[in-house]
N, C-alpha and C positions, 0 to 999 in steps of 0.2 A: 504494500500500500504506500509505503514512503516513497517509494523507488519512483510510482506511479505519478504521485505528486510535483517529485521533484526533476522527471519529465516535461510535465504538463508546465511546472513554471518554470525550467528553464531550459528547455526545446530539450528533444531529444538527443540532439548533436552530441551537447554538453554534456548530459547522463553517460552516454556512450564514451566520449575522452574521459570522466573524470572518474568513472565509477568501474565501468564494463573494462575494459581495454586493462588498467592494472591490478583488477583482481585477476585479467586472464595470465596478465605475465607473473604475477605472483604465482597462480596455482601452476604453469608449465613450471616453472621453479621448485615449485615445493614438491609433485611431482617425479621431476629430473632427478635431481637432488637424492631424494630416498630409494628412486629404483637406482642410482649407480652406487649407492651405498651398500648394498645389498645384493647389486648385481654384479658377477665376476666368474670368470670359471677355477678361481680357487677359494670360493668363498663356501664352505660348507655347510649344506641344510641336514638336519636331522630328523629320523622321524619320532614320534613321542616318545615309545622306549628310553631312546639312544640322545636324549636331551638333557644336558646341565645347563646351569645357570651360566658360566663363566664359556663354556662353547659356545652356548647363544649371544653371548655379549662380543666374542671377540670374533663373530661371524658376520662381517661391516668390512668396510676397507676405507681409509680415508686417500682422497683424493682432493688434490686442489685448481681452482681455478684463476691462480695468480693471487700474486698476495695481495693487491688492492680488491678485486673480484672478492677475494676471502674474506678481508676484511667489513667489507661493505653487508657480508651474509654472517658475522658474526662468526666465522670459524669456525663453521656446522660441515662443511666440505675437508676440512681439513684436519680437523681434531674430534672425528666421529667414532673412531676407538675408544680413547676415552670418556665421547658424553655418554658411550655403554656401559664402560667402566662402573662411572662416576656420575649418575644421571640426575643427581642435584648439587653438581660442580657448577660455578656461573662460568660460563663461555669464556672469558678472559682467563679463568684458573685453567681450563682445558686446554686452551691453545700452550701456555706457559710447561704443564703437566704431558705434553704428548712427546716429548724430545727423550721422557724420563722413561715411561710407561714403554715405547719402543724399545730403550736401548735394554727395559728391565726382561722384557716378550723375546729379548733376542736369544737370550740366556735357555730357553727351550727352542730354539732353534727357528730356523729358518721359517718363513710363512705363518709364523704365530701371529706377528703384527706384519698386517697389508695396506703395502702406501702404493698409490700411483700418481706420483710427483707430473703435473702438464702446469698449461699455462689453460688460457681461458679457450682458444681457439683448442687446444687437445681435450680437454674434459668434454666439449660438444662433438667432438673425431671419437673420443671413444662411448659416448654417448650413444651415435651413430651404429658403432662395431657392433655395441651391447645389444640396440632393438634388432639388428640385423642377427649374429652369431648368437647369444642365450635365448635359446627357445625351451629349451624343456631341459627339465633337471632328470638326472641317469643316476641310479644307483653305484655306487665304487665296491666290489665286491671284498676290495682291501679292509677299508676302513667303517664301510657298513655306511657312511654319508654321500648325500645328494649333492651333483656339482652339474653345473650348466655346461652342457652339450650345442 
């Protein structure tokens, strides 16, 4: 009904620029955003069984969109391991907290913590990779988790 109104007194045009138009690019963002967090073909799904807490937390990957880009998103792109981690850390403690939390993940090895370091034009390249190549998640007969095929 608001919407409706504030149509009707200030043309449609206007609703359109100032309302429609950046909730869309907000939602392609928030969107983008959590499927490439959670899309990767080494990021592992599990099925209920075969679920802990700290698996599921560190099955994310951060990835960045340049550090201004990053900044501007709050360091949701880029320190998204640990806002799993630590999921009432304030953003500025996470971004500080992720150089730590890596180098401690490294210590079980390899692939624990998943960075995929781009700039703003690679995060929309791999963006692209992800809707095209992650189609369907395959069972690993190794490890018993789900990885995108």
């Amino acid at each position: 009904m608001i919407l409706a109104v504030c149509g009707w007194q200030y043309g449609f045009a206007n609703l359109v620029l100032v309302y429609f138009v950046p909730q869309m690019i907000t939602n392609i963002y928030l969107v983008s955003i959590t499927f490439m967090q959670h899309t990767h073909p080494d990021v592992p799904h599990m099925d209920n069984p075969d679920w802990e807490w700290l698996q599921g937390a560190l099955s994310t990957i951060d990835r960045s969109m340049g550090p201004w880009v990053d900044s501007k998103l709050h360091h949701i792109t880029d320190s998204h391991v640990v806002h799993h981690l630590f999921s009432d850390m304030p953003f500025y403690g996470a971004k500080n907290a992720t150089p730590y939390v890596a180098k401690y993940l490294s210590k079980y090895g390899d692939g624990v913590y998943k960075n995929v370091p781009t700039n703003y034009f690679g995060y929309w390249k791999d963006f692209y990779w992800n809707m095209k190549e992650c189609l369907v998640v395959v069972k690993n007969e190794e490890d018993g988790k789900f990885y995108f095929k």
